[in-house]
C-alpha positions as CSV (number, residue, x, y, z in Angstrom):
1,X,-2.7,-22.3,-25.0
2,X,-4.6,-19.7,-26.5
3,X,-5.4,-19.8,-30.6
4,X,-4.0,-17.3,-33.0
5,X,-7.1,-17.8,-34.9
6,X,-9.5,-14.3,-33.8
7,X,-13.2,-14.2,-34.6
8,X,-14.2,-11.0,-35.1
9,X,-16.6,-9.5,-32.8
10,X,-19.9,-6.9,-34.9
11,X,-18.9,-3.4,-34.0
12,X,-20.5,-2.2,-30.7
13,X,-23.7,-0.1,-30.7
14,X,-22.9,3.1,-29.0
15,X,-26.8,4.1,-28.8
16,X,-29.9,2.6,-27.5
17,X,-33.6,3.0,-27.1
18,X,-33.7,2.5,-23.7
19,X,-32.3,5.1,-20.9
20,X,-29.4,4.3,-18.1
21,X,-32.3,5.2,-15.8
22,X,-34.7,2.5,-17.1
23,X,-32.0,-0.1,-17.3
24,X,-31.2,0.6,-13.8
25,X,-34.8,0.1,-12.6
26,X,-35.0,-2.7,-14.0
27,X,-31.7,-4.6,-13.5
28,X,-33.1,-7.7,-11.1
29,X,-31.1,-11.1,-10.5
30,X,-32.1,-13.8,-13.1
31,X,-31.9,-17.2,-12.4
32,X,-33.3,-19.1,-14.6
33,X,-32.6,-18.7,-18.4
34,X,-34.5,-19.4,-21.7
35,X,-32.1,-22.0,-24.1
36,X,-32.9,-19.0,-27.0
37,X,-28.7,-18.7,-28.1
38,X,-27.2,-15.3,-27.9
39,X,-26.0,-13.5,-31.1
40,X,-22.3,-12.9,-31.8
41,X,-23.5,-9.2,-31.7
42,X,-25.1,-9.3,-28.2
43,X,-21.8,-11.3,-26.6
44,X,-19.9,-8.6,-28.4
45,X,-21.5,-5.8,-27.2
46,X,-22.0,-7.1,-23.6
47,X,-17.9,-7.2,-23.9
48,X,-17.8,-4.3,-25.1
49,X,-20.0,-3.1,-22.2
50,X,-17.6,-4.4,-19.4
51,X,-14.0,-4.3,-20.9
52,X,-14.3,-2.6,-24.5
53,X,-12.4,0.2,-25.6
54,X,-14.3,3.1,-25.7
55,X,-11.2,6.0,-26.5
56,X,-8.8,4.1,-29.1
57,X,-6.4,7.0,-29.0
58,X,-5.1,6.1,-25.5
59,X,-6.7,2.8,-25.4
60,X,-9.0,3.6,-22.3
61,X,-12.0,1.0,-21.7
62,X,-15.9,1.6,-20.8
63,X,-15.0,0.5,-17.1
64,X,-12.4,2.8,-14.9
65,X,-9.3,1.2,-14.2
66,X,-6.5,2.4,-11.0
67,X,-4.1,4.0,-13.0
68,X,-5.2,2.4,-16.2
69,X,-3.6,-0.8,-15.4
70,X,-6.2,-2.7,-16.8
71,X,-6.1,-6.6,-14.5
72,X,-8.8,-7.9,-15.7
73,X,-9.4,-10.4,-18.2
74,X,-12.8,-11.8,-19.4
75,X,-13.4,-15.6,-20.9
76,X,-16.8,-16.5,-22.3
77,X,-18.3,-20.2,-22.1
78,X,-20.6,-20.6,-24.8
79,X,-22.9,-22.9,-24.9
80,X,-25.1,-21.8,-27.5
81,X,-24.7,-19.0,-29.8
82,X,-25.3,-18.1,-32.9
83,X,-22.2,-17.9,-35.6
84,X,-19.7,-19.1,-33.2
85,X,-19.2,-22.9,-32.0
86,X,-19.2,-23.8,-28.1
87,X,-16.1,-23.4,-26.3
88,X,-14.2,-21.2,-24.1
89,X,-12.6,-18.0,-25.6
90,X,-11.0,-14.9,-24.3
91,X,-11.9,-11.5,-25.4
92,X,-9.4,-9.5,-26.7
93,X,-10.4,-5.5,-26.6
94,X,-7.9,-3.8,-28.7
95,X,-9.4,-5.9,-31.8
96,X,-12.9,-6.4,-30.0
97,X,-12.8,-9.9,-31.1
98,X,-12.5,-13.8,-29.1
99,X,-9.6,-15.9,-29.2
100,X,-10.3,-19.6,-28.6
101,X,-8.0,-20.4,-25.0
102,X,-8.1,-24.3,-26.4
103,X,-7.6,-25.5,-29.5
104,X,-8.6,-28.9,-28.6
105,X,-11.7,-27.8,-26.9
106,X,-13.0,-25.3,-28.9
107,X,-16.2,-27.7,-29.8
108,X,-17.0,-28.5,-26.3
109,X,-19.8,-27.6,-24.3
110,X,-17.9,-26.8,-20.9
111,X,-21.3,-25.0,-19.3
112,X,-21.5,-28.4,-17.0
113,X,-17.6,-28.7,-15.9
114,X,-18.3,-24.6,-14.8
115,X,-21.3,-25.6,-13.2
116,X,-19.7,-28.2,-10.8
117,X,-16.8,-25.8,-9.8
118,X,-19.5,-23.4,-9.3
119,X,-21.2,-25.2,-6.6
120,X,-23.9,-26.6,-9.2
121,X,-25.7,-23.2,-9.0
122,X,-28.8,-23.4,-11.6
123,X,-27.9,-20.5,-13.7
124,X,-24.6,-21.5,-14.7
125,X,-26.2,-25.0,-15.7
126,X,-29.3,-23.2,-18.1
127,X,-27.6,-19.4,-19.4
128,X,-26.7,-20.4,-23.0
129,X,-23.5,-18.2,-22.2
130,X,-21.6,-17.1,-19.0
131,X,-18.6,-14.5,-19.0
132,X,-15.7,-15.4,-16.2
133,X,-14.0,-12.5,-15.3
134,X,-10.7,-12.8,-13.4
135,X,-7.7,-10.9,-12.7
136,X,-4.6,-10.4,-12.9
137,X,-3.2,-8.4,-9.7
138,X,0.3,-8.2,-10.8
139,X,-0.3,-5.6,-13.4
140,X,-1.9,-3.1,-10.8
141,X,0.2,-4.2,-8.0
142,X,3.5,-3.0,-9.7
143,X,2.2,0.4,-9.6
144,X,0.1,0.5,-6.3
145,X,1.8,-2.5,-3.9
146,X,-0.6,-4.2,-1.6
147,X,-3.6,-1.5,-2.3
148,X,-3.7,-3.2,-5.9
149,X,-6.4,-5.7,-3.8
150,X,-8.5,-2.7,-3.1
151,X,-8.5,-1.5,-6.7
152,X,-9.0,-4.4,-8.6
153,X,-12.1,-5.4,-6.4
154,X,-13.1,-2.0,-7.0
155,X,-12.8,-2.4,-10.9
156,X,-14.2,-6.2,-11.7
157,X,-17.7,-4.4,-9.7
158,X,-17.4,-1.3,-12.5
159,X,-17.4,-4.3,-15.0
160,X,-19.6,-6.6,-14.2
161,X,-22.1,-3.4,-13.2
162,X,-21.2,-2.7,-17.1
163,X,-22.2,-5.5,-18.2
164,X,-25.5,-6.1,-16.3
165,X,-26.9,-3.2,-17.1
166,X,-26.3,-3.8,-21.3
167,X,-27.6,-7.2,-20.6
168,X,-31.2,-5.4,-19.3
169,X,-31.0,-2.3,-22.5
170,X,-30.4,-6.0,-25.2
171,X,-33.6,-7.7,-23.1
172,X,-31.5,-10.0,-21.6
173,X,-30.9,-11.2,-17.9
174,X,-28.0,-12.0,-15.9
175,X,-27.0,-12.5,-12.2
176,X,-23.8,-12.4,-10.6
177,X,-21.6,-15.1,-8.8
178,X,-19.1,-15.1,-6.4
179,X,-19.1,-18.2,-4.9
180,X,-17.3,-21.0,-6.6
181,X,-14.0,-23.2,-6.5
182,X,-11.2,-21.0,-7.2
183,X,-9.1,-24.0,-8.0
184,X,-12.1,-25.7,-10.6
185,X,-13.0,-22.5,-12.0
186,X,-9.1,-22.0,-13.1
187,X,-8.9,-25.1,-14.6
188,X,-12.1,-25.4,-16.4
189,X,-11.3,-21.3,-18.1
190,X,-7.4,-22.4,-18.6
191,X,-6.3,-19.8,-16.2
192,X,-2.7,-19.2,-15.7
193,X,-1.0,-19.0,-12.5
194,X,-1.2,-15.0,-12.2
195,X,-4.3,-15.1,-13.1
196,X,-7.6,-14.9,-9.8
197,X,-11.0,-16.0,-11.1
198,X,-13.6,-13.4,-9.3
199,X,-16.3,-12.9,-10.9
200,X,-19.3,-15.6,-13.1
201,X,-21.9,-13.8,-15.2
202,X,-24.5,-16.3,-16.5
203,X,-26.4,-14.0,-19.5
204,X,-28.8,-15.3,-21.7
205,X,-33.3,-14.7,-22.5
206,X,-35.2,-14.8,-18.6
207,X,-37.6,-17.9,-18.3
């Protein structure tokens, strides 16, 4: 059951010193990760990156969405952070802030339980911080039937793009994973039963 209680997330940057072009160039796969904790201003503005709400009038986000249905969901495992206590939490874009998804939990390192249901891959063992994105098909499916598949893989690739490329402009690195147990990510994030896991971003300082 998700907490009522929201931490409030540092306002987004909406400027850098370094270009889309250099970011891009240097975007690489990082698997191994310094145990230097993010800042609550870093995890906020990587959220911001792939899922924040960058027109408040209509409530449109960074990342396109089919018909603005907006499936996605993003959870972040902390491990180590600065200003905020280990634990899962949601992210929550209208108030750009975190909601803890377990009470009971909120002080618990769950880096290792991700780990196992993610095949034990290094990264998700050392990044002081991974973001889960999943999915919830029913909200694009009502308007688009069975092409909602389609779309949504289309959308979680805008976000996670998103967010790799703010990880590279903050100095940070990050790689992407696909391959894990549905059933053990789900369980170890809280997921409800509409809700797909599809996407693990361990982020943190490159070894």
């Amino acid at each position: 059951m998700m907490s009522q209680q929201a931490i409030e997330l540092p306002a987004p940057s909406r400027s850098s010193s370094v270009s889309l072009e250099e970011t891009l160039a240097q975007r690489r796969s990082v698997r191994s990760f310094s145990d230097t904790p993010l800042t609550l201003a870093e995890i906020g503005q990587l959220l911001w990156a792939a899922q924040g709400i960058s027109e408040p009038r209509r409530g449109l986000r960074t990342a396109p969405s089919a018909g603005a249905t907006y499936p996605l969901e993003i959870d972040v495992v902390i491990g180590i952070a600065e200003g905020i206590a280990a634990g899962v939490y949601r992210y929550t874009p209208g108030e750009h802030a975190l909601r803890p998804l377990d009470q009971e939990r909120l002080q618990d390192d769950q880096r290792h339980a991700l780990a196992q249901a993610g095949l034990n891959q290094s990264p998700l063992h050392s990044a002081p911080v991974t973001f889960a994105i999943s999915a919830v098909h029913a909200r694009t499916a009502a308007r688009y039937g069975d092409r909602a598949t389609r779309y949504v893989d289309m959308e979680v690739g805008h976000a996670a793009q998103n967010l790799s490329l703010q990880a590279v402009a903050l100095g940070l690195g990050s790689v992407v994973i696909g391959a894990f147990n549905d059933r053990e990510v789900a369980s170890v994030l809280g997921l409800s039963s509409g809700e797909s896991p599809l996407y693990l971003i361990p982020v943190g300082t490159p070894r």
